[in-house]
Backbone as CSV, one residue per row, in Angstrom:
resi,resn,N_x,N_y,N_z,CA_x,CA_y,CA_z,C_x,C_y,C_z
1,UNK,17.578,-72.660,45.215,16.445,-73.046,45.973,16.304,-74.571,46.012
2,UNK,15.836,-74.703,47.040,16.105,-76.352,47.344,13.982,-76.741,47.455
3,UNK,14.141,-77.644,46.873,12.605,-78.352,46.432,12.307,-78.930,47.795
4,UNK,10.953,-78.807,48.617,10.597,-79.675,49.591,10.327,-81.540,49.358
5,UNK,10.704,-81.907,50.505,10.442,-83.450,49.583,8.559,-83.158,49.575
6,UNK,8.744,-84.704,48.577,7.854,-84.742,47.073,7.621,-83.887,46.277
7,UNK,8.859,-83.126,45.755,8.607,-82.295,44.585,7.869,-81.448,44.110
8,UNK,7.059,-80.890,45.519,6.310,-79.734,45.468,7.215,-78.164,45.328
9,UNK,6.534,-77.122,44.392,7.339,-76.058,44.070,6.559,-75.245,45.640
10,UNK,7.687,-74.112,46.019,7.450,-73.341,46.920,6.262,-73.145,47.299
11,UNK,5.334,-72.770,48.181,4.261,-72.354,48.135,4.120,-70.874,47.492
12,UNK,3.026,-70.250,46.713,2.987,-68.535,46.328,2.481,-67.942,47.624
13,UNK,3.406,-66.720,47.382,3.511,-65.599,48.115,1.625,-64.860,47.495
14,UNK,1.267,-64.437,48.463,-0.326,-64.044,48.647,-0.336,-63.405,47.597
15,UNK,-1.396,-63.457,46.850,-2.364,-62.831,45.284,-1.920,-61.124,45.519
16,UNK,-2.198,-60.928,47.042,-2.130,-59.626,47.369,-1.084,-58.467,47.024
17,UNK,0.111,-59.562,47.591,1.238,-59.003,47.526,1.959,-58.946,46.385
18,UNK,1.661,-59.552,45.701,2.001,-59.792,44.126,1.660,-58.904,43.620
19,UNK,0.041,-57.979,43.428,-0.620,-57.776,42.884,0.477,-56.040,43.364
20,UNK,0.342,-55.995,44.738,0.720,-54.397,45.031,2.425,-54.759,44.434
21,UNK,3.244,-55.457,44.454,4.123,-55.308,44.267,4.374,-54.999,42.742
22,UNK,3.680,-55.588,41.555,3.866,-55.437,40.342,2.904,-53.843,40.175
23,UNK,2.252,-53.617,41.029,1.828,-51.773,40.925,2.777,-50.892,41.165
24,UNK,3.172,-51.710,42.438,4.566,-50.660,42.556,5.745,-50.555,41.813
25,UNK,6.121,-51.275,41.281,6.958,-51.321,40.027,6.372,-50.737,38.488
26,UNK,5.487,-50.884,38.421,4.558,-49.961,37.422,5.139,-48.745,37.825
27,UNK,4.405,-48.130,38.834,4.250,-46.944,39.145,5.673,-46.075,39.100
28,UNK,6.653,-46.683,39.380,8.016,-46.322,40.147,8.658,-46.619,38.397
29,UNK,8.374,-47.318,37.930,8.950,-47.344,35.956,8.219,-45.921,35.298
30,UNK,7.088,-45.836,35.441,6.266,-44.335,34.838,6.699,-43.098,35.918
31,UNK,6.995,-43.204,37.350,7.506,-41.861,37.578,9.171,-41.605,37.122
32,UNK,10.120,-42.816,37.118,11.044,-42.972,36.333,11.258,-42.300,35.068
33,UNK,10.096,-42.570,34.073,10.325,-42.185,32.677,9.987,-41.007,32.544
34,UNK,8.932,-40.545,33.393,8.734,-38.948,33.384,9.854,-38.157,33.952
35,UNK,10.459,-38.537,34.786,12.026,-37.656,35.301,12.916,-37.692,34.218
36,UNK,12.461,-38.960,33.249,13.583,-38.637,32.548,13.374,-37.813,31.106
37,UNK,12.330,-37.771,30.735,11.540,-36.934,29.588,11.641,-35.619,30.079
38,UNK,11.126,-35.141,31.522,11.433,-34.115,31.949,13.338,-32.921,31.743
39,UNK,13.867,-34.544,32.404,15.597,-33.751,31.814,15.491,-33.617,30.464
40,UNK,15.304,-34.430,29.649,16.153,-34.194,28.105,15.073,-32.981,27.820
41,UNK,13.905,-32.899,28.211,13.109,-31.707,27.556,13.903,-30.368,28.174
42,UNK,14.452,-30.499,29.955,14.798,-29.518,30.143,16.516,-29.082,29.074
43,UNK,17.203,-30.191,28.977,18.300,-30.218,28.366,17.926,-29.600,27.005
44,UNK,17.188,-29.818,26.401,16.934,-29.496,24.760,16.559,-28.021,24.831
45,UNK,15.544,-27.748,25.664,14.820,-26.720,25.947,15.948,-24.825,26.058
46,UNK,15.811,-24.184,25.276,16.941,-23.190,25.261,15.878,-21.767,25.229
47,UNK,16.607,-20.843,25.841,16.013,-19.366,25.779,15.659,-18.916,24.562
48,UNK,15.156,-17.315,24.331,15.534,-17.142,23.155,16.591,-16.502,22.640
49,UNK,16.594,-16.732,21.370,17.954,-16.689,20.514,18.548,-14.911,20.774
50,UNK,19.932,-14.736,21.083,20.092,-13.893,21.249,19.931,-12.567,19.650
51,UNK,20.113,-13.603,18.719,19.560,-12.823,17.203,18.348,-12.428,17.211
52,UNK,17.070,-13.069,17.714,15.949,-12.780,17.713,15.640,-11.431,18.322
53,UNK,16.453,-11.478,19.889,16.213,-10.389,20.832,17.094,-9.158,19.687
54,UNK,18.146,-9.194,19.635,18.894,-8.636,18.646,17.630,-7.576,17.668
55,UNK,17.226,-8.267,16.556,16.030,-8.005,15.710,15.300,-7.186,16.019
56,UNK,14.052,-7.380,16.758,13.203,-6.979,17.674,13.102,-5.425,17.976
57,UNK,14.624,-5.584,18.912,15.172,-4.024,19.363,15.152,-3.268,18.298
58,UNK,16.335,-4.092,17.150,16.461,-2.860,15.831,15.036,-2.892,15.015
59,UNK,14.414,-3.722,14.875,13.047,-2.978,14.750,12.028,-2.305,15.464
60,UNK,12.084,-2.545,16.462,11.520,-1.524,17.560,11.973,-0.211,17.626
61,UNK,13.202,0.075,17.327,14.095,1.320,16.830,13.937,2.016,16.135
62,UNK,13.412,1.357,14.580,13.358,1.906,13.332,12.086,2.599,13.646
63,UNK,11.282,1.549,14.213,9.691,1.995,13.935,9.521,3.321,15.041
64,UNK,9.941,3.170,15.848,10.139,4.350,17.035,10.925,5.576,15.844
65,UNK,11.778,5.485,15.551,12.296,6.700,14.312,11.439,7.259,13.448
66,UNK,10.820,6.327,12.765,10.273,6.385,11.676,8.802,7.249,12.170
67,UNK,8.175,6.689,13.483,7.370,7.211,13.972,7.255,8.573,14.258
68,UNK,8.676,9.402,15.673,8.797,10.000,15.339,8.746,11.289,14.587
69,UNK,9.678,10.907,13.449,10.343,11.701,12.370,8.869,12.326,11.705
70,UNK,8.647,10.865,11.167,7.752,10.738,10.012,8.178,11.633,8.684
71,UNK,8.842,10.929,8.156,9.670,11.456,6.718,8.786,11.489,5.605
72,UNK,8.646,12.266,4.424,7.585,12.357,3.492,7.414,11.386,2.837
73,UNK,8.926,10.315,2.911,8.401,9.470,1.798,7.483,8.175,2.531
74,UNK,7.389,8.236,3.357,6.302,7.093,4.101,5.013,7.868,4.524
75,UNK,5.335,9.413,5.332,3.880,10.112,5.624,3.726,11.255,4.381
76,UNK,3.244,10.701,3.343,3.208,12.213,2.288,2.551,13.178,2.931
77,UNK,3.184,14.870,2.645,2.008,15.459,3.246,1.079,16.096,1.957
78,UNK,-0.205,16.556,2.716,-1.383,16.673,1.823,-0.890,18.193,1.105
79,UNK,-1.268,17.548,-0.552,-0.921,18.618,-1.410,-2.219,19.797,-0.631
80,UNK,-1.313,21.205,-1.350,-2.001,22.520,-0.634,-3.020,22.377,-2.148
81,UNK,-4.094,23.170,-1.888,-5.036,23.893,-2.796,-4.443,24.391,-3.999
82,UNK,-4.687,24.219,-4.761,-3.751,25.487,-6.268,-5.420,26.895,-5.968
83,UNK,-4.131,27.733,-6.268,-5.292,29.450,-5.913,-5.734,29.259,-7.404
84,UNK,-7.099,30.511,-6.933,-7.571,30.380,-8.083,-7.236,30.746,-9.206
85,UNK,-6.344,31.830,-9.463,-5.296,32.419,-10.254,-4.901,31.265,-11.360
86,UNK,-4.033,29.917,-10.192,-3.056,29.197,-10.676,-4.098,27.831,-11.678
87,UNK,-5.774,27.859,-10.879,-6.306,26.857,-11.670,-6.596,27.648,-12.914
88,UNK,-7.058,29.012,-13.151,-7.034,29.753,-14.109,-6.132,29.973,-15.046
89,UNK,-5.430,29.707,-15.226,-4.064,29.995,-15.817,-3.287,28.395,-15.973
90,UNK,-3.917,27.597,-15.716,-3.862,25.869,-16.022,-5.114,25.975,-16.596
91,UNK,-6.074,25.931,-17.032,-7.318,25.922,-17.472,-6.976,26.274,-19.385
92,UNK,-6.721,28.136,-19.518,-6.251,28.831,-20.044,-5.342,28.281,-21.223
93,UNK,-4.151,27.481,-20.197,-3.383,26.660,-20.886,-3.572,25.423,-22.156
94,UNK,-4.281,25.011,-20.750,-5.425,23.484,-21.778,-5.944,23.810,-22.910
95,UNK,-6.895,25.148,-22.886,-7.633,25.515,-24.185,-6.940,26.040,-25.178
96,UNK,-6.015,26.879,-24.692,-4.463,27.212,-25.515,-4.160,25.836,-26.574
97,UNK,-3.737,24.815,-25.956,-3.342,23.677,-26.605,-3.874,22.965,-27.329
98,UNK,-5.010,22.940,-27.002,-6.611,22.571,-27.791,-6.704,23.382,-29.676
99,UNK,-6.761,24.647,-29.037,-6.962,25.830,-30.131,-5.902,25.541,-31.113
100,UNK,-4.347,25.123,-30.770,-3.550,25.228,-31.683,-3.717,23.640,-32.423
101,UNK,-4.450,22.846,-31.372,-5.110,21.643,-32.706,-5.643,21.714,-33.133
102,UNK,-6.700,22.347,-33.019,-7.786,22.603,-34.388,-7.249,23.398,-35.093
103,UNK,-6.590,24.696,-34.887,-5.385,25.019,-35.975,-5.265,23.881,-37.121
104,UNK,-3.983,23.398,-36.644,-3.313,22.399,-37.524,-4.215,21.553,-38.028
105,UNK,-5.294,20.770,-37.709,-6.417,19.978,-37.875,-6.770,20.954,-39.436
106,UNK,-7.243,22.408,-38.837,-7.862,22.934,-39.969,-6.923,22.821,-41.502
107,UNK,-5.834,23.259,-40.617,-4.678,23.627,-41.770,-3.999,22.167,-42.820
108,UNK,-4.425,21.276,-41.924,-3.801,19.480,-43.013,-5.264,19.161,-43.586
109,UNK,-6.913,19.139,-42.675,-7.702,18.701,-43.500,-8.601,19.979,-44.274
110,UNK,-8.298,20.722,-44.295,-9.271,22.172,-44.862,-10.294,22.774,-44.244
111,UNK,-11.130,22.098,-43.136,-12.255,22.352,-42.205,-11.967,22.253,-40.864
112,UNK,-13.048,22.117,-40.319,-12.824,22.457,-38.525,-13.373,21.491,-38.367
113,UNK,-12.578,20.118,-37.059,-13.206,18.854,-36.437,-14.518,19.174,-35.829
114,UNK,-15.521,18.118,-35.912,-16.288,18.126,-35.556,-16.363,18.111,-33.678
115,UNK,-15.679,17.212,-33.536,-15.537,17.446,-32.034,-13.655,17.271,-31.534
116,UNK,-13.813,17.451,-30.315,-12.336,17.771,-29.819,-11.306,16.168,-30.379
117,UNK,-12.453,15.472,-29.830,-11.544,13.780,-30.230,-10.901,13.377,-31.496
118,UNK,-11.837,14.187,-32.541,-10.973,14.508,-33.878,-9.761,15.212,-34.160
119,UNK,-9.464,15.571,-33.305,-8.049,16.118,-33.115,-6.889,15.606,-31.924
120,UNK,-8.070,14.565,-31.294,-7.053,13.783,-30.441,-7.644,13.747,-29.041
121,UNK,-7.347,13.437,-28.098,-7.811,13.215,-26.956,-8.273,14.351,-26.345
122,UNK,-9.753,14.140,-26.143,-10.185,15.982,-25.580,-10.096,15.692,-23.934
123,UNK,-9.150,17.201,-23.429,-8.995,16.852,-22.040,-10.510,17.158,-21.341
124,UNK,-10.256,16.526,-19.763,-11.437,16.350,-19.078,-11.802,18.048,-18.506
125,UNK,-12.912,18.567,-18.944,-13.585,19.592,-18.323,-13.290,20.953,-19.528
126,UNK,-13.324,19.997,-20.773,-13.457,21.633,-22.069,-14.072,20.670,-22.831
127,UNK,-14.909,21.556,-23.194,-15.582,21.064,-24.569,-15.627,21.922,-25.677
128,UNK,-16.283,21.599,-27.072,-16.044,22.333,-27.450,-17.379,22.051,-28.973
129,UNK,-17.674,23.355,-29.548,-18.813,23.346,-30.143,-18.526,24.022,-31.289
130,UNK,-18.656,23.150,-32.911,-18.465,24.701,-33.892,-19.794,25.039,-34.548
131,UNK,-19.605,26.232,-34.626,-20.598,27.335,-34.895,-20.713,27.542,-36.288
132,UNK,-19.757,27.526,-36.932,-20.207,27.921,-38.288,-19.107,26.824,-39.359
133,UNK,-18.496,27.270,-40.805,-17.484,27.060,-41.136,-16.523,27.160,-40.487
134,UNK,-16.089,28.448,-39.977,-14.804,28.738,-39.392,-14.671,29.788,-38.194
135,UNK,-16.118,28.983,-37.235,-15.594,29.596,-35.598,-16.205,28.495,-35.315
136,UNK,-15.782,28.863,-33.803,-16.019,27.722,-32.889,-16.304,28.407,-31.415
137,UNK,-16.508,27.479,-30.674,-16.229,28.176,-29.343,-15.931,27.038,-28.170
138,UNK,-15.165,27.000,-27.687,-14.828,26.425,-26.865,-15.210,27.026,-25.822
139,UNK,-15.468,26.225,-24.132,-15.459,26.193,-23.023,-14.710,25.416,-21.862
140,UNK,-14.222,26.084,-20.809,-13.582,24.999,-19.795,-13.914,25.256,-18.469
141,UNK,-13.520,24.576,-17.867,-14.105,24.467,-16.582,-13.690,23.379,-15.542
142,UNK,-13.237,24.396,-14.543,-12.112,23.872,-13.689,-12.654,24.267,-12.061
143,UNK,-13.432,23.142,-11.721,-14.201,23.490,-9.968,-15.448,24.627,-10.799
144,UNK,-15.400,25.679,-10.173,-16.218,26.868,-10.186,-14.668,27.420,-11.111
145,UNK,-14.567,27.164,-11.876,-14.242,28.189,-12.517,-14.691,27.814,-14.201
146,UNK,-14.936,28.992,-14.684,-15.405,28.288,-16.364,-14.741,29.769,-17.024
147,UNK,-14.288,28.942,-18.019,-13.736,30.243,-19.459,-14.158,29.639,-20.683
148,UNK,-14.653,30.366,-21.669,-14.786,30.634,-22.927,-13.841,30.836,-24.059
149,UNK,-13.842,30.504,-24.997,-12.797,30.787,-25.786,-13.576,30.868,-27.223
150,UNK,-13.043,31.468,-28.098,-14.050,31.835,-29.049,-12.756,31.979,-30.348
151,UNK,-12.813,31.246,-31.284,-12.112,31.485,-32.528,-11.524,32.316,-33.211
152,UNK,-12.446,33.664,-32.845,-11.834,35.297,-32.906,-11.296,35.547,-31.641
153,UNK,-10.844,35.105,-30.768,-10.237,35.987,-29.912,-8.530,35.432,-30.261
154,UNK,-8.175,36.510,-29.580,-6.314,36.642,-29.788,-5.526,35.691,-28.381
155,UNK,-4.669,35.070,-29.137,-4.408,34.043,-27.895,-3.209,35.312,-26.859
156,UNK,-2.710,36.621,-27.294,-1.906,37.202,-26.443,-3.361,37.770,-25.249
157,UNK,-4.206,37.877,-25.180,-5.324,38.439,-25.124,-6.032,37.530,-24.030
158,UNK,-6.052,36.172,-24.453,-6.614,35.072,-24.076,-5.843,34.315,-22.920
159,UNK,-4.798,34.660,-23.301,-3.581,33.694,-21.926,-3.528,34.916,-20.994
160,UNK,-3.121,35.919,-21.305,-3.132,37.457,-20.707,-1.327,36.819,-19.775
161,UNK,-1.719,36.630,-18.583,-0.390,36.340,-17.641,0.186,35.039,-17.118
162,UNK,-0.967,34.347,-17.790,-1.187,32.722,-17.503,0.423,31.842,-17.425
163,UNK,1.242,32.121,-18.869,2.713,31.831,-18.343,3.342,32.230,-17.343
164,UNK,3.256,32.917,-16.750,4.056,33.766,-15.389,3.646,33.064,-14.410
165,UNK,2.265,33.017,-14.191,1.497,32.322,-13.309,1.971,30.803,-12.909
166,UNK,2.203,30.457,-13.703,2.471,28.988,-14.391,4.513,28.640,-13.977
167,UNK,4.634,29.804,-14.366,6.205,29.332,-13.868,6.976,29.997,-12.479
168,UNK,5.975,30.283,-12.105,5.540,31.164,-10.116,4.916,29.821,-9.714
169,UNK,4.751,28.757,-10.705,4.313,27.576,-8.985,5.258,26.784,-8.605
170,UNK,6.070,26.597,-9.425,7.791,25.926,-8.314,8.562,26.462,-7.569
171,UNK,8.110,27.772,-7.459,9.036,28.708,-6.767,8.148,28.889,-5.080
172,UNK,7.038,28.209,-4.899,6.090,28.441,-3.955,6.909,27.509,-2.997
């Protein structure tokens, strides 16, 4: 560029044009950088993983099976009722087992425990009461069902069929 004489610099190009021209270069640098944020996002940017889809299915599979099927060890089914026979003859049993501790109880300390816990853990739904020196009477009671047991009675007498009963419930 060649200087006008007396060393005056060019005259400026209008405030105006300056002003739109450095907008437009703004503008045209920021739609620039967004085209280009746009590629590398589209470049980076990936489906999903074919393992994921993979997954998904085989669990969508299982649970569809499992649904299904429904196998006992995930859907237990609901235990049946025990008849009344079979709570009778479990009842029977209990006091059976009871009787032959106070037995032995009698037979190591010379007398009859005062209560069942003296002979060890009294099960839930028998109790038991003594009457004299050497009777007693026990009771049990299982739902609506209740039995007696009494110191004089005979345990062939007292169980009656209760083992039979008892080894007829795995076979159900």
């Amino acid at each position: 560029m060649t200087q006008p004489p007396g060393g005056a610099p060019p005259p400026p190009q209008s405030t105006k044009q300056a002003l739109y021209q450095a907008l437009e270069g703004a503008v045209k640098s920021e739609h620039e950088k967004r085209a280009q944020d746009a590629a590398i996002r589209k470049r980076t940017r990936r489906g999903v993983s074919p393992l994921i889809v993979f997954s998904v299915l085989v669990l969508l599979g299982v649970g569809g099976y499992l649904g299904v099927t429904q196998p006992d060890w995930l859907f237990p089914r609901p235990a049946h009722a025990e008849s009344t026979e079979l709570r009778d003859a479990s009842l029977r049993m209990v006091m059976y087992m009871e009787w032959r501790r106070i037995d032995r109880f009698r037979a190591a300390d010379g007398r009859l425990p005062v209560s069942l816990s003296e002979v060890g853990v009294a099960p839930e739904g028998v109790s038991y009461r003594r009457l004299g020196a050497d009777t007693w009477l026990m009771e049990g009671v299982n739902g609506n069902l209740r039995v007696q047991l009494r110191s004089t009675d005979t345990a062939q007498v007292f169980l009656g069929n209760s083992f039979e009963v008892l080894s007829r419930r795995g076979q159900r």
